[in-house]
C-alpha positions in Angstrom: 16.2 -27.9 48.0 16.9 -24.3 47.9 17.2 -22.3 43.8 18.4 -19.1 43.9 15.7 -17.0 41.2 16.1 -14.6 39.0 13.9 -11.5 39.4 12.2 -12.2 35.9 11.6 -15.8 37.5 9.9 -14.4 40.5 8.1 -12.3 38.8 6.4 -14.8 36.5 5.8 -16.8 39.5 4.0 -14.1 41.2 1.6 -13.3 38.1 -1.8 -14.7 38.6 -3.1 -17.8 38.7 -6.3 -18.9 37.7 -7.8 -22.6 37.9 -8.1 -25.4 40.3 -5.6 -28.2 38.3 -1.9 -29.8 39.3 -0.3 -27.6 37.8 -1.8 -24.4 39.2 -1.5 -25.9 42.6 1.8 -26.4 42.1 2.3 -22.9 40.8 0.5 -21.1 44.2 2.8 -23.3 46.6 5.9 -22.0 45.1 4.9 -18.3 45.1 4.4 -18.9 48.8 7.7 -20.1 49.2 9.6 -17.8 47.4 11.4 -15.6 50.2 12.3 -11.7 49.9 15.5 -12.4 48.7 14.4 -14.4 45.8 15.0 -18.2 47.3 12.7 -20.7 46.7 12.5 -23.3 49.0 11.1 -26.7 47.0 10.5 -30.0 48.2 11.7 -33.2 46.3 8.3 -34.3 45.7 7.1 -30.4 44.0 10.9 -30.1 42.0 10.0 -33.5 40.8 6.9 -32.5 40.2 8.0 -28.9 38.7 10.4 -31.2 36.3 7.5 -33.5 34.7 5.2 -30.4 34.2 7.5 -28.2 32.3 8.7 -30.9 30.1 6.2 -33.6 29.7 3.0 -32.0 29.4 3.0 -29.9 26.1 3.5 -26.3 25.5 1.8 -23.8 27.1 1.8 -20.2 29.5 2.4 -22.1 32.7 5.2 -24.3 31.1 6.6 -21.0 30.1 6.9 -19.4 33.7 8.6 -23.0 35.0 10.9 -24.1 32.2 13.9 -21.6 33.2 13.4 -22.9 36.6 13.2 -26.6 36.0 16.1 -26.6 33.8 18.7 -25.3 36.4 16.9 -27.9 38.8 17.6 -30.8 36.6 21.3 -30.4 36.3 
């Protein structure tokens, strides 16, 4: 799947990320496939996975950098 970002949404994603969990995993894998135009390029499995983390998993500074995202996603 292809999502067209926002600059504020690449920009979160391109902030640092420190730790070795899911989540932070997930988070380096889509700032590498996040092109110069702003076009993130997710597979089924991470969207699904960028879904259940920004909504099932409490609140919290990554949630915040993936909710905008995952919201347009889910429609």
């Amino acid at each position: 799947m292809r999502i067209q970002l926002s600059p504020s949404e690449v920009q979160r994603y391109q902030r640092p990320v420190r730790g070795r969990g899911g989540f932070q995993t997930l988070l380096r894998r889509i700032a590498r496939n996040i092109d110069s135009a702003g076009v993130l390029e997710i597979t089924d499995n991470d969207l699904e996975k960028l879904i259940r983390y920004s909504f099932e998993y409490g609140q919290g500074g990554f949630q915040e950098r993936t909710k905008r995202t995952a919201r347009r996603a889910r429609r």
